[in-house]
PDB file of N, CA, C and O in Angstrom:
ATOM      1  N   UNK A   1      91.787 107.990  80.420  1.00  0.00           N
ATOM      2  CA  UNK A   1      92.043 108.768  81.601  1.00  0.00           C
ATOM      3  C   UNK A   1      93.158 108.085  82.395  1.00  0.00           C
ATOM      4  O   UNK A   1      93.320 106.865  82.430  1.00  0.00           O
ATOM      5  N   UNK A   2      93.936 109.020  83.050  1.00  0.00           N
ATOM      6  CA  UNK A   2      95.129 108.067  82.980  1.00  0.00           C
ATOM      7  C   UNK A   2      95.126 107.623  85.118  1.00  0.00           C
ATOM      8  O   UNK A   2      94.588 108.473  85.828  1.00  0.00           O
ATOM      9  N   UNK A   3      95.378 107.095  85.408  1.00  0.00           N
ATOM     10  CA  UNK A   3      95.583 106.699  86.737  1.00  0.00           C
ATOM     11  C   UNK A   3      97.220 106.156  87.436  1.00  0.00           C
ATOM     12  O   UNK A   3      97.734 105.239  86.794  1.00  0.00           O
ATOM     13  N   UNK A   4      97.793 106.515  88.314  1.00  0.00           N
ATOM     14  CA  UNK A   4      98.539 107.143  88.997  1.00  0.00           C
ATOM     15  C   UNK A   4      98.760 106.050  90.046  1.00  0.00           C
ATOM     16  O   UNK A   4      97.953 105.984  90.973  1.00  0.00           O
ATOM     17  N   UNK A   5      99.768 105.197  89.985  1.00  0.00           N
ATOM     18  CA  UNK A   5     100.041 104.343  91.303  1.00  0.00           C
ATOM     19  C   UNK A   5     101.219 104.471  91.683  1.00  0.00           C
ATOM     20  O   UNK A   5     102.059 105.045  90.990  1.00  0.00           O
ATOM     21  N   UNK A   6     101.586 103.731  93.362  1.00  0.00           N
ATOM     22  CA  UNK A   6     102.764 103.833  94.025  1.00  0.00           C
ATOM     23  C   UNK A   6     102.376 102.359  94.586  1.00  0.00           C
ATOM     24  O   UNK A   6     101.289 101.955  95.000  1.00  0.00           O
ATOM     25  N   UNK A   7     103.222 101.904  94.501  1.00  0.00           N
ATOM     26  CA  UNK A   7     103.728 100.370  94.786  1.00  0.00           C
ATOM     27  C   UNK A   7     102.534  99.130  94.456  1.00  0.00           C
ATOM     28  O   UNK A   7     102.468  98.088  95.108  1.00  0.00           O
ATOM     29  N   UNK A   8     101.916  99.366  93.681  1.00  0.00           N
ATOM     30  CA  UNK A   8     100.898  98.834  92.543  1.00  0.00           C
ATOM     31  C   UNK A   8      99.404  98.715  93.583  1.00  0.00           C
ATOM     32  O   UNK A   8      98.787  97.687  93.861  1.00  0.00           O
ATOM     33  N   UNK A   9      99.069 100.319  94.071  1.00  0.00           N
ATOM     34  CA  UNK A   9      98.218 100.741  94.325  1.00  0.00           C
ATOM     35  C   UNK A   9      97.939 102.011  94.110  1.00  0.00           C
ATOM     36  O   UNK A   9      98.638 102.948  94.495  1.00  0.00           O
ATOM     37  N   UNK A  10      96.647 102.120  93.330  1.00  0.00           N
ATOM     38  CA  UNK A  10      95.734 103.280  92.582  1.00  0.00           C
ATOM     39  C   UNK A  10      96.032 104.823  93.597  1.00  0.00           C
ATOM     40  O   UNK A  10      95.412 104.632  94.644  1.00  0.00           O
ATOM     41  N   UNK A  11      96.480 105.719  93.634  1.00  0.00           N
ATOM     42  CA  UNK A  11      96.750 106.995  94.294  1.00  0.00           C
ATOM     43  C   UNK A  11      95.790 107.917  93.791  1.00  0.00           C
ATOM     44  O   UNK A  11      94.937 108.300  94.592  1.00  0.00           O
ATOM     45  N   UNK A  12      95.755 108.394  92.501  1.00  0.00           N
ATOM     46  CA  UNK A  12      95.225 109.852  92.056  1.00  0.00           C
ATOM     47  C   UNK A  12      95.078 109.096  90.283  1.00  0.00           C
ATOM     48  O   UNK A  12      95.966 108.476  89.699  1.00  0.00           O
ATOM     49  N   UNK A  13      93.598 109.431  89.737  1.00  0.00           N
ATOM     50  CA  UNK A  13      93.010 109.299  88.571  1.00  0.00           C
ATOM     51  C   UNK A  13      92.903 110.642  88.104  1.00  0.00           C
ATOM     52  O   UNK A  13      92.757 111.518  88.956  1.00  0.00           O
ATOM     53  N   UNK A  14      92.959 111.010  86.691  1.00  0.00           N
ATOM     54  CA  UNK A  14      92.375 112.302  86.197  1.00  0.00           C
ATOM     55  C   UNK A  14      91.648 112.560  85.333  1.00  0.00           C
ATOM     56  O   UNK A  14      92.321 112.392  84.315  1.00  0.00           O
ATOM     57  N   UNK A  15      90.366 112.971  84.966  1.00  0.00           N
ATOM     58  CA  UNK A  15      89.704 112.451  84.046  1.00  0.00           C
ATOM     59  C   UNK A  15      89.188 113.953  83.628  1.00  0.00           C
ATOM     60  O   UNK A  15      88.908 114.723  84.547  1.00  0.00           O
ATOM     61  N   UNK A  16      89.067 114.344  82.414  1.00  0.00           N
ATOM     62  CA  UNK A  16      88.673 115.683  81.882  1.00  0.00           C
ATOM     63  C   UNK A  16      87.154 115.391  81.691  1.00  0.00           C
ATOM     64  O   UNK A  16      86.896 114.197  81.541  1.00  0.00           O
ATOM     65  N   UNK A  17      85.957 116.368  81.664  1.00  0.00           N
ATOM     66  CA  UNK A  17      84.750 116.381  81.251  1.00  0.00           C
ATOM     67  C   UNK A  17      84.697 117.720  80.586  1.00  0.00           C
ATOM     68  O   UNK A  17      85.504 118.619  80.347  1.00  0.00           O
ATOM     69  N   UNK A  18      83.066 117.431  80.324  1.00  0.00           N
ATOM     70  CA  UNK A  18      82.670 118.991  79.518  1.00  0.00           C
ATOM     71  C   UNK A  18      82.894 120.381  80.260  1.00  0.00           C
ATOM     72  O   UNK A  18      83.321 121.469  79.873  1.00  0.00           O
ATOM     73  N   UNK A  19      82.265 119.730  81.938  1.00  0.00           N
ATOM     74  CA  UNK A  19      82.405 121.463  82.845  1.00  0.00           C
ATOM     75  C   UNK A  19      83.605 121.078  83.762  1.00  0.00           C
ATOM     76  O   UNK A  19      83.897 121.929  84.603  1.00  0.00           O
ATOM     77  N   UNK A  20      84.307 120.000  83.740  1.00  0.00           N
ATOM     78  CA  UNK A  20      85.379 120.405  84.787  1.00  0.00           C
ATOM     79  C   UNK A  20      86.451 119.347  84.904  1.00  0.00           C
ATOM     80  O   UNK A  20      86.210 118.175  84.614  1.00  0.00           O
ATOM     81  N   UNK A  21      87.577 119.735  85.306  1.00  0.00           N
ATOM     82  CA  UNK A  21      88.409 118.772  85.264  1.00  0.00           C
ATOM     83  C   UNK A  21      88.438 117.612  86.623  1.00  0.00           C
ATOM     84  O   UNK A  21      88.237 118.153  87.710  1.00  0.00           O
ATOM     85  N   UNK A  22      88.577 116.688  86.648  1.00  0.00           N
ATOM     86  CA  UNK A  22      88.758 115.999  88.105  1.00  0.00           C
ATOM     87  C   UNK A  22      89.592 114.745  88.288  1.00  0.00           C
ATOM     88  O   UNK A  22      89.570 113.639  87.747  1.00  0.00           O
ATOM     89  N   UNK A  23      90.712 115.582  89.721  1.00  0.00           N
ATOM     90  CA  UNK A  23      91.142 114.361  89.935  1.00  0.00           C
ATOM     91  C   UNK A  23      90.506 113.299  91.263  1.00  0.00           C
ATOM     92  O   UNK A  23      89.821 113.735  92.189  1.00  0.00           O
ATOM     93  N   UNK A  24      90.844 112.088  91.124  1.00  0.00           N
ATOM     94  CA  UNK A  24      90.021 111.513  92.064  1.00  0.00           C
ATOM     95  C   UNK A  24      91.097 110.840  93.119  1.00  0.00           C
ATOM     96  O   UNK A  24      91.989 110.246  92.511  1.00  0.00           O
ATOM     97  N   UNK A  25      91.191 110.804  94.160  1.00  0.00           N
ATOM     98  CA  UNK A  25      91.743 110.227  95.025  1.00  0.00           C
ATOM     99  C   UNK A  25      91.305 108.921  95.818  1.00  0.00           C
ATOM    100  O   UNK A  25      90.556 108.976  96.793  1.00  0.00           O
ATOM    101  N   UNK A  26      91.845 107.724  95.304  1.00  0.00           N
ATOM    102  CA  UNK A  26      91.569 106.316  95.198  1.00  0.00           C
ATOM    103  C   UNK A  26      91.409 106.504  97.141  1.00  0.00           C
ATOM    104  O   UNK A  26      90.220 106.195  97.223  1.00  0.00           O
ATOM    105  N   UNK A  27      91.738 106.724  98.255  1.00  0.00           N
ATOM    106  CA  UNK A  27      91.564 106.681  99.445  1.00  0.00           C
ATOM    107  C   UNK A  27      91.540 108.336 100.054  1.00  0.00           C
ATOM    108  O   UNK A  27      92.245 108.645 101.015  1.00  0.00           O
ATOM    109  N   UNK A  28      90.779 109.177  99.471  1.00  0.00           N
ATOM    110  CA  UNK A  28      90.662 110.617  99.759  1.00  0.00           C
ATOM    111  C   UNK A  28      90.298 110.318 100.619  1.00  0.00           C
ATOM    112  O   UNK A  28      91.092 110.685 101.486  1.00  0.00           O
ATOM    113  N   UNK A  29      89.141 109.587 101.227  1.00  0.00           N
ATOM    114  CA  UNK A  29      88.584 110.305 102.765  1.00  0.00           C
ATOM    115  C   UNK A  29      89.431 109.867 103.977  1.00  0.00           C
ATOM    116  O   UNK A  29      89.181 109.901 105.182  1.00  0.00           O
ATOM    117  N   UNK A  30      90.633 109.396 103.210  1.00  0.00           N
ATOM    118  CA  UNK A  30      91.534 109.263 104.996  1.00  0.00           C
ATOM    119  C   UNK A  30      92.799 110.452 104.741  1.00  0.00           C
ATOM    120  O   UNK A  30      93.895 110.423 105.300  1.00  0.00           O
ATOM    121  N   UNK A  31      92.228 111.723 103.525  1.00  0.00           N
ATOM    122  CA  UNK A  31      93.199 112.464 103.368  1.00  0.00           C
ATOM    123  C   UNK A  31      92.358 113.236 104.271  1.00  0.00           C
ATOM    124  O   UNK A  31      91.212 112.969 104.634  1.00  0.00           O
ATOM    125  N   UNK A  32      93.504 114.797 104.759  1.00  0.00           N
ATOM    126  CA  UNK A  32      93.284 115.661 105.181  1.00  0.00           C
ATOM    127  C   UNK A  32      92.446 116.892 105.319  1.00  0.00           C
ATOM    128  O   UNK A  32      91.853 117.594 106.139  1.00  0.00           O
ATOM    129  N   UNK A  33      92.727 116.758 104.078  1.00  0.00           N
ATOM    130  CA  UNK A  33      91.594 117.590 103.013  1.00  0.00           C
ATOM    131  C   UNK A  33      91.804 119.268 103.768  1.00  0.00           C
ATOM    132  O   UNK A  33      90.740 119.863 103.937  1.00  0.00           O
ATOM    133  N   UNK A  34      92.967 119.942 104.164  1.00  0.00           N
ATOM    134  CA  UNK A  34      93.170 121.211 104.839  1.00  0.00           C
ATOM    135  C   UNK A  34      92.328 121.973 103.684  1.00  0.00           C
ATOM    136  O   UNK A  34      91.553 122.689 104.318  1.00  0.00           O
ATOM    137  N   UNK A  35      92.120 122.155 102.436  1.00  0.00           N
ATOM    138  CA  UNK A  35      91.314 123.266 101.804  1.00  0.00           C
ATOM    139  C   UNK A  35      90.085 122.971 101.386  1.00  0.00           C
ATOM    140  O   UNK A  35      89.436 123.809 100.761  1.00  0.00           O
ATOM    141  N   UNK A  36      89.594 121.751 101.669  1.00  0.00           N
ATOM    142  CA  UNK A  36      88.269 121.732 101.554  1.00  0.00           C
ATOM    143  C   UNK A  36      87.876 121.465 100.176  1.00  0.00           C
ATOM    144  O   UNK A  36      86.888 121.853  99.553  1.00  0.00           O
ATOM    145  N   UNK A  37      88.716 120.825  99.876  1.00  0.00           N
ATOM    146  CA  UNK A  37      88.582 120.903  98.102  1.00  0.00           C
ATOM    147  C   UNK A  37      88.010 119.404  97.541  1.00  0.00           C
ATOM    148  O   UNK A  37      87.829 119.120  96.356  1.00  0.00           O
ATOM    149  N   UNK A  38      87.808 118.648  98.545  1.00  0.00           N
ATOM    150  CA  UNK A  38      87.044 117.197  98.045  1.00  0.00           C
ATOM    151  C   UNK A  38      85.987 116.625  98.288  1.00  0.00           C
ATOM    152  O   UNK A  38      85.754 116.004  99.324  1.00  0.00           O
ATOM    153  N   UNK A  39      85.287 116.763  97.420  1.00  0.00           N
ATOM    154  CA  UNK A  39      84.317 115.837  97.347  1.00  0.00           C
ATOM    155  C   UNK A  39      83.702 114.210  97.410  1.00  0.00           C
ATOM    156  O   UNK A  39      84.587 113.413  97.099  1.00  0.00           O
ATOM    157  N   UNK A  40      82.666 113.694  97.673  1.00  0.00           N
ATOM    158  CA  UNK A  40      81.672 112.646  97.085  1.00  0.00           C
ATOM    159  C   UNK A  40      81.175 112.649  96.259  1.00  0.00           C
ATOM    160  O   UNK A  40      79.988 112.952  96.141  1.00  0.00           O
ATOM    161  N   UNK A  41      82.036 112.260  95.270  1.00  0.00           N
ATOM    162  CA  UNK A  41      81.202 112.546  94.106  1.00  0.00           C
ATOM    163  C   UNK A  41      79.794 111.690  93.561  1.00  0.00           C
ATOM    164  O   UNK A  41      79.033 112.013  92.649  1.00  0.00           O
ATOM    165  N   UNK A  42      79.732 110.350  94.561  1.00  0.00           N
ATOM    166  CA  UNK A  42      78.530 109.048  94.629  1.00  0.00           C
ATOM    167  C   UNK A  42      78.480 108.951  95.869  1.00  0.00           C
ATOM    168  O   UNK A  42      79.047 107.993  96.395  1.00  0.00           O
ATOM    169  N   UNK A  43      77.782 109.923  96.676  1.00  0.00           N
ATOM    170  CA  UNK A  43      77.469 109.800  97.759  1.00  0.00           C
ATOM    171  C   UNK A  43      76.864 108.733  98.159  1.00  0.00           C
ATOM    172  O   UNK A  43      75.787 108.691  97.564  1.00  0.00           O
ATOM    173  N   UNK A  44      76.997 107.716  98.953  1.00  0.00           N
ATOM    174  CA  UNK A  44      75.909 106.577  99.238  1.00  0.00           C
ATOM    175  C   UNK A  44      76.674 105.224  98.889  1.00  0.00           C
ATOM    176  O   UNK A  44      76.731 104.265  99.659  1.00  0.00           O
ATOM    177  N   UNK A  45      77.296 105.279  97.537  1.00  0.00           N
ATOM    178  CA  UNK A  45      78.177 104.465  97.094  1.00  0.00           C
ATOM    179  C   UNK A  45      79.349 104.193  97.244  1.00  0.00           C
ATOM    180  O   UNK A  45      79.651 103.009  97.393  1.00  0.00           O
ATOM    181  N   UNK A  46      80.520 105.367  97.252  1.00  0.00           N
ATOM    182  CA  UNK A  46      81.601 105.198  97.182  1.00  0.00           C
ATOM    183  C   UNK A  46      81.833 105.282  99.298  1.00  0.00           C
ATOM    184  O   UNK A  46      81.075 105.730 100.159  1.00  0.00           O
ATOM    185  N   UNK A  47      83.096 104.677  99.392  1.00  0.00           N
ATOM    186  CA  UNK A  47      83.181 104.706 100.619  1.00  0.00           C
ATOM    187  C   UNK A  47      84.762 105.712 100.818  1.00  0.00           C
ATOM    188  O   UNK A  47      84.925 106.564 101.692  1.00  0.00           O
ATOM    189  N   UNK A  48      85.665 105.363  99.877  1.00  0.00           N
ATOM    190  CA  UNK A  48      86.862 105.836 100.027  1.00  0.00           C
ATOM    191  C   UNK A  48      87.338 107.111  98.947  1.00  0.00           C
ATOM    192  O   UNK A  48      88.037 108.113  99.102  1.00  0.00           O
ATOM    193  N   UNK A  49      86.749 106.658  98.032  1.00  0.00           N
ATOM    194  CA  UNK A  49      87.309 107.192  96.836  1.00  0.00           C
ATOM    195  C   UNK A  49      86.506 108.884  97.081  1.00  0.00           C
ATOM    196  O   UNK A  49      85.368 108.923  97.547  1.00  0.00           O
ATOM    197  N   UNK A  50      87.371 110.395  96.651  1.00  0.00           N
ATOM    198  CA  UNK A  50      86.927 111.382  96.999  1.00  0.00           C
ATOM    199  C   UNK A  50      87.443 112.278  95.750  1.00  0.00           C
ATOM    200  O   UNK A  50      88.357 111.747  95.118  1.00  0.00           O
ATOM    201  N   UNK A  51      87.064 113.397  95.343  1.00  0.00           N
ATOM    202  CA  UNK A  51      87.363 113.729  93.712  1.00  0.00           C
ATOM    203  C   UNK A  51      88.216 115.443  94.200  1.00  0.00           C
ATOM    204  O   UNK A  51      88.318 115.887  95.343  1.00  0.00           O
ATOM    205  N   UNK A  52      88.548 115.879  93.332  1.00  0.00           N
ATOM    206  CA  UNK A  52      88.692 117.092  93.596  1.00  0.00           C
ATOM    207  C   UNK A  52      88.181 118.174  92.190  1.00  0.00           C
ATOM    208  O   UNK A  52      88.480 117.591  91.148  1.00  0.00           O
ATOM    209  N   UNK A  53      87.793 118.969  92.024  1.00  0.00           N
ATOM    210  CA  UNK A  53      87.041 119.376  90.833  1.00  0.00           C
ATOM    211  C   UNK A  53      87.450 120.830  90.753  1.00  0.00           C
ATOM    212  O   UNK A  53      87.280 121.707  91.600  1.00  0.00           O
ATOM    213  N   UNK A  54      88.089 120.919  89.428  1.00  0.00           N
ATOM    214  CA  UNK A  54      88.051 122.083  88.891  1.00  0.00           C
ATOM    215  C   UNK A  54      87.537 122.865  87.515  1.00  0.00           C
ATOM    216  O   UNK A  54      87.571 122.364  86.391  1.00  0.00           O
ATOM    217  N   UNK A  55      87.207 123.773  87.736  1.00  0.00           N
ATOM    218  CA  UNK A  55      86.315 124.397  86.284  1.00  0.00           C
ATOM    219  C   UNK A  55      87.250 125.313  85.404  1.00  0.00           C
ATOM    220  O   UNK A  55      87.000 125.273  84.199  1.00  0.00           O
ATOM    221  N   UNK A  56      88.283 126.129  85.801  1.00  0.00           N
ATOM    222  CA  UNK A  56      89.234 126.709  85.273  1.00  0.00           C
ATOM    223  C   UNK A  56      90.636 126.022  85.402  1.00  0.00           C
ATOM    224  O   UNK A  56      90.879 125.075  86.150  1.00  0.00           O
ATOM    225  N   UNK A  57      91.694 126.758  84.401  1.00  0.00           N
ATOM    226  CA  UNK A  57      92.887 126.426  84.558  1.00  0.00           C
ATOM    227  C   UNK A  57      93.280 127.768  85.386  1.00  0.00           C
ATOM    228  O   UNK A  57      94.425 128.151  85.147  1.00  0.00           O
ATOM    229  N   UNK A  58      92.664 128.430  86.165  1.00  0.00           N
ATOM    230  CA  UNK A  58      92.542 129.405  87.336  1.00  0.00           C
ATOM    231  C   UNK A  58      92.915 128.880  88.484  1.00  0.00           C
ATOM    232  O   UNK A  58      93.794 129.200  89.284  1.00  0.00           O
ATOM    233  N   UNK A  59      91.956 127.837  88.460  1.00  0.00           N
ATOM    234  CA  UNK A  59      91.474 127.122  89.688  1.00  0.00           C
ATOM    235  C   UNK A  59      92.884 126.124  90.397  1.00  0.00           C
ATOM    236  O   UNK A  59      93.166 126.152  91.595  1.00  0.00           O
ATOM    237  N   UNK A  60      93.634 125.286  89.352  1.00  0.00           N
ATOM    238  CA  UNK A  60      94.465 124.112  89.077  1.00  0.00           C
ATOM    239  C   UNK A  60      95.655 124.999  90.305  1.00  0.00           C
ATOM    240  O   UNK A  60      95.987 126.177  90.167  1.00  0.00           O
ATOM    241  N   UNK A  61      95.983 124.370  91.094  1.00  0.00           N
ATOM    242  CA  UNK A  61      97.113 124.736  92.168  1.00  0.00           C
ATOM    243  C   UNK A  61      98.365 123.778  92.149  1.00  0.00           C
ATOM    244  O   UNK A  61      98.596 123.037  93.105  1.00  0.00           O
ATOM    245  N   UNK A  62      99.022 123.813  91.229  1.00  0.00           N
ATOM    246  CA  UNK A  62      99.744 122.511  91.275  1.00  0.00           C
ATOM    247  C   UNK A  62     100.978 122.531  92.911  1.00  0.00           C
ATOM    248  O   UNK A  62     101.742 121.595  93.149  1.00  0.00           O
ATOM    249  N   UNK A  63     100.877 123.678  93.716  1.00  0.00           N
ATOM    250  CA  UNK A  63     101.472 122.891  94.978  1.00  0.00           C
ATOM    251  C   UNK A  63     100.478 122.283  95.727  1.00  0.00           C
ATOM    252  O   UNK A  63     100.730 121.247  96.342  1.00  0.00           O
ATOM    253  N   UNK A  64      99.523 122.729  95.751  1.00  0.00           N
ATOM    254  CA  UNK A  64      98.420 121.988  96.750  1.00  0.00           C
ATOM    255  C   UNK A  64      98.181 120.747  96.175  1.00  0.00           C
ATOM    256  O   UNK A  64      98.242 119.873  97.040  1.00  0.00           O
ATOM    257  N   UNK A  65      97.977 120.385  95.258  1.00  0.00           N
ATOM    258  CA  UNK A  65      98.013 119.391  94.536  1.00  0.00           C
ATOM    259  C   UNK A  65      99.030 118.196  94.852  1.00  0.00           C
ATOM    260  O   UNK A  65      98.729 117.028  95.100  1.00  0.00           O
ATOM    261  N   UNK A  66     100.214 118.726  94.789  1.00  0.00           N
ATOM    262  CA  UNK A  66     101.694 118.273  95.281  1.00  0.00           C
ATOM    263  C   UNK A  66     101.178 117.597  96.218  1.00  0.00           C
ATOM    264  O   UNK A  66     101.199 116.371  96.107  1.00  0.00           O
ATOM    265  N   UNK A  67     100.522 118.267  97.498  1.00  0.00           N
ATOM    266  CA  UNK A  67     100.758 118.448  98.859  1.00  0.00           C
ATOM    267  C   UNK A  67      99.560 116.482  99.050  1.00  0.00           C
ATOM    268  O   UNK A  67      99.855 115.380  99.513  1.00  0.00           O
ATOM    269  N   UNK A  68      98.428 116.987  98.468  1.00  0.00           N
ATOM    270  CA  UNK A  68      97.329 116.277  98.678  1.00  0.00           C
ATOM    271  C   UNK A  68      98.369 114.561  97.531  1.00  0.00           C
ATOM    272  O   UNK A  68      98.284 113.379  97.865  1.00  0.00           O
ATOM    273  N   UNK A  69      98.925 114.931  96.685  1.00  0.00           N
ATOM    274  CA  UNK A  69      99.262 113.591  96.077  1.00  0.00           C
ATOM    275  C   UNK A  69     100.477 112.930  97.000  1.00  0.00           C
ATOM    276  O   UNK A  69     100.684 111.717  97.022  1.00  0.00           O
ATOM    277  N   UNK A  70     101.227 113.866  97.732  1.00  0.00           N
ATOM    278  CA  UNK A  70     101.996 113.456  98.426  1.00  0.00           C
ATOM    279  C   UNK A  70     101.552 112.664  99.934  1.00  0.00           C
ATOM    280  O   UNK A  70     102.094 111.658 100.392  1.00  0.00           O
ATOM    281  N   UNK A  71     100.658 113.267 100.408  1.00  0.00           N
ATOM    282  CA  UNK A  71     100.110 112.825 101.259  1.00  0.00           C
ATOM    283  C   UNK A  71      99.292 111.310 100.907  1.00  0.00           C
ATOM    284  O   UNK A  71      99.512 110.475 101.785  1.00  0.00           O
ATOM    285  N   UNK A  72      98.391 110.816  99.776  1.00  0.00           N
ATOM    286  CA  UNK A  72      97.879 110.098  98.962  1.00  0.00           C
ATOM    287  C   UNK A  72      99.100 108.785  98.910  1.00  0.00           C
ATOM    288  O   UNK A  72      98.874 107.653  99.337  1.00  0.00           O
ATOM    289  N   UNK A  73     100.282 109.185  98.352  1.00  0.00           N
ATOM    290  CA  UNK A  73     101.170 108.112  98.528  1.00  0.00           C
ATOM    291  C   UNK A  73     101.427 107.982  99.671  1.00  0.00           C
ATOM    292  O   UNK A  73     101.547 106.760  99.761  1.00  0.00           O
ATOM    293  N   UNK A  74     101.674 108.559 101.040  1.00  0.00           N
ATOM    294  CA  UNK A  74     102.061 108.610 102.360  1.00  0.00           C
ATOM    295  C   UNK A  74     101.109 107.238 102.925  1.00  0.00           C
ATOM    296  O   UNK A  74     101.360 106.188 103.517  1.00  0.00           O
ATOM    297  N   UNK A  75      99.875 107.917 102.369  1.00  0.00           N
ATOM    298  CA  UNK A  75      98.866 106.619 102.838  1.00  0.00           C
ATOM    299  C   UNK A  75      99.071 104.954 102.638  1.00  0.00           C
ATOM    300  O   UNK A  75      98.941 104.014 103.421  1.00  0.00           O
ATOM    301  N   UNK A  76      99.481 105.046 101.121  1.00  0.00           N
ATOM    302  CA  UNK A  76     100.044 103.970 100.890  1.00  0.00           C
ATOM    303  C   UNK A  76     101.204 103.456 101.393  1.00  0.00           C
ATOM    304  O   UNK A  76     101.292 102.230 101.473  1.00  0.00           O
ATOM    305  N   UNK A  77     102.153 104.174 101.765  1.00  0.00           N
ATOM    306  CA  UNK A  77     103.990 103.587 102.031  1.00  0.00           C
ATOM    307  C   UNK A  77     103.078 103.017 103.892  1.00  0.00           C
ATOM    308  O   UNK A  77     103.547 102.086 104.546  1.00  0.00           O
ATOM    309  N   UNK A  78     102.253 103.547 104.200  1.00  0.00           N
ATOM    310  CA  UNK A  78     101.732 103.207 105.400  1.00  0.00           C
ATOM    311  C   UNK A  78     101.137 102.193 105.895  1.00  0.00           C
ATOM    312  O   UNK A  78     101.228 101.701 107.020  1.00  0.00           O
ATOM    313  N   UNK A  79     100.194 101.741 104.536  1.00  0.00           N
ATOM    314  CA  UNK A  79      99.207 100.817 104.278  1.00  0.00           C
ATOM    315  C   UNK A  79      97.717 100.985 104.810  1.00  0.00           C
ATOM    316  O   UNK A  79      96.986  99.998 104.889  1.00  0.00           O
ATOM    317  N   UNK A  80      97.277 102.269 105.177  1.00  0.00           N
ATOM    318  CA  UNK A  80      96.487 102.866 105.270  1.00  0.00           C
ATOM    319  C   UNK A  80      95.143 102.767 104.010  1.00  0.00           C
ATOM    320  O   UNK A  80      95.214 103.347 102.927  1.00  0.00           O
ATOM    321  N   UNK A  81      93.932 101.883 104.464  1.00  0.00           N
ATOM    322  CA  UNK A  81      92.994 102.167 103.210  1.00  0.00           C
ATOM    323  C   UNK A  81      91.745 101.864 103.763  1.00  0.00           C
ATOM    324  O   UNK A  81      91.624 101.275 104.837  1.00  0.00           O
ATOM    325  N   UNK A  82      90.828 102.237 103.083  1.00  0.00           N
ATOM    326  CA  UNK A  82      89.334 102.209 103.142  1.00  0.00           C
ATOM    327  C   UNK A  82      89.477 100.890 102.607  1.00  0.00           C
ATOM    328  O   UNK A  82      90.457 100.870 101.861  1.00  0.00           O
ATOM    329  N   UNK A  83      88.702  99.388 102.705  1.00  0.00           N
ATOM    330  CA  UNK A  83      88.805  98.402 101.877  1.00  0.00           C
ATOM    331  C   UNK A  83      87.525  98.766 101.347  1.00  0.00           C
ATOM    332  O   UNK A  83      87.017  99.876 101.506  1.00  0.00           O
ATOM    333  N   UNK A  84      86.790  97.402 100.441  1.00  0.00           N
ATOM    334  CA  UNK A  84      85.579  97.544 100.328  1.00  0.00           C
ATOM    335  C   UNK A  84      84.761  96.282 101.149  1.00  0.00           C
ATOM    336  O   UNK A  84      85.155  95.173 101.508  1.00  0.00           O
ATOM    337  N   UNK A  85      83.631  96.868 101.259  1.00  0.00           N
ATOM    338  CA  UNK A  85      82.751  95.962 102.209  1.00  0.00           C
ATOM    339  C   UNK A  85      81.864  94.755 101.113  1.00  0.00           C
ATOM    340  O   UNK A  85      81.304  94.950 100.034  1.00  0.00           O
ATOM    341  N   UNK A  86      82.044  93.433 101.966  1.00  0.00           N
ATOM    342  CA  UNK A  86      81.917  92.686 100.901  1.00  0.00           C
ATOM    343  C   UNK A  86      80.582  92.391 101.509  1.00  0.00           C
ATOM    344  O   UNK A  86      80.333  92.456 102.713  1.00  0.00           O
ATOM    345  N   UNK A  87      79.622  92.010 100.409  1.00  0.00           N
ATOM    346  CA  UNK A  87      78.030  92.426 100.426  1.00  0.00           C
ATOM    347  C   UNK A  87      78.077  90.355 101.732  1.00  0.00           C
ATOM    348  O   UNK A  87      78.693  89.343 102.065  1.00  0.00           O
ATOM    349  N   UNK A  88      77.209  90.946 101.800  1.00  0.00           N
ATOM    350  CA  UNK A  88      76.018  89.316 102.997  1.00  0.00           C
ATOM    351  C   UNK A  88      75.778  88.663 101.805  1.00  0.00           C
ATOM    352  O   UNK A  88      75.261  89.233 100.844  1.00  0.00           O
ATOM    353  N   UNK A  89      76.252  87.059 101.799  1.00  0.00           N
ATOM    354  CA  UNK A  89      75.259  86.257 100.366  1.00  0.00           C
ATOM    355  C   UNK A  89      74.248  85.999 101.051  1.00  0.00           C
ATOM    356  O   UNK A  89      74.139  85.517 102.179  1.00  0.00           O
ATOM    357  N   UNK A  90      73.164  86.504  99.973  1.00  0.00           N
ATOM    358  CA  UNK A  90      71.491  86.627  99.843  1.00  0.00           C
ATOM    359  C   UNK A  90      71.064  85.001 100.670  1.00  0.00           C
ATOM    360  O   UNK A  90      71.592  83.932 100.366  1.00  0.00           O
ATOM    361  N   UNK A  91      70.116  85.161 101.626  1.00  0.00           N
ATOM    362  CA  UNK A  91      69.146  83.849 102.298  1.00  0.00           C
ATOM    363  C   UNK A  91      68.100  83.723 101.074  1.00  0.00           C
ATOM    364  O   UNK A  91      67.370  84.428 100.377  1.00  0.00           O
ATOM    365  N   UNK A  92      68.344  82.890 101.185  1.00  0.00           N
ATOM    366  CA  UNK A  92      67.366  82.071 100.037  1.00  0.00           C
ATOM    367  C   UNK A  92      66.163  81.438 100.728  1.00  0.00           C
ATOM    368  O   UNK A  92      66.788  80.386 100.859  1.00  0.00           O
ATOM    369  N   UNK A  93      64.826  81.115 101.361  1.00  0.00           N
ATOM    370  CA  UNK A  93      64.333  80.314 101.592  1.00  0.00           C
ATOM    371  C   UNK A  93      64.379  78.449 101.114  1.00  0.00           C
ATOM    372  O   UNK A  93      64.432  78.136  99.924  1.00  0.00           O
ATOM    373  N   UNK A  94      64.351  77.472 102.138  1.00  0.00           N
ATOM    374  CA  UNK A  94      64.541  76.648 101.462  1.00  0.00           C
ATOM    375  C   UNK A  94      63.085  76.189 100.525  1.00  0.00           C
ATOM    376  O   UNK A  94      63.224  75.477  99.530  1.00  0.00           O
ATOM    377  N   UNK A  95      61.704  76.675 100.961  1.00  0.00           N
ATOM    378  CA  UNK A  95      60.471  76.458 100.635  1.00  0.00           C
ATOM    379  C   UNK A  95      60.448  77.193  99.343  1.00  0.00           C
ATOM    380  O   UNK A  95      59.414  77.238  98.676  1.00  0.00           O
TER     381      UNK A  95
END
């Protein structure tokens, strides 16, 4: 599955399945999202990362697409990102 960078950071992944195609947007939830077209796809888990899913080659809009990958790099030339949250190391009792 192939993945998609601008200045050696992850933008847009695309990965085919059985019911649908999806691309994923490495910092979607600080996109715009004007059509409503993205998802969580690990709700609970993921913090940044947001998918977009299609079932037909009906569906596939390649300007909106444009619009959302363009914006995706925008984030980056900006430096705009969700980081990840780095876990508490575990208390151990000393007993």
């Amino acid at each position: 599955m192939p993945c998609y960078t601008y200045n050696g950071q992850n933008v847009v992944g695309i990965g085919g399945f059985k019911s649908y195609l999806g691309l994923w947007f490495f910092q979607g939830a600080l996109l715009k999202d004007k059509k409503h077209v993205l998802i969580n796809a690990q709700e609970g888990t993921t913090k940044a990362l947001r998918q977009w899913r299609t079932q037909s080659a009906k569906e596939i809009k390649p300007a909106a697409i444009k619009t959302y990958v363009r914006e995706a790099i925008q984030l980056v030339k900006d430096g705009k990102k969700i980081g990840s949250q780095k876990k508490k190391p575990l208390a151990v009792s000393p007993n």
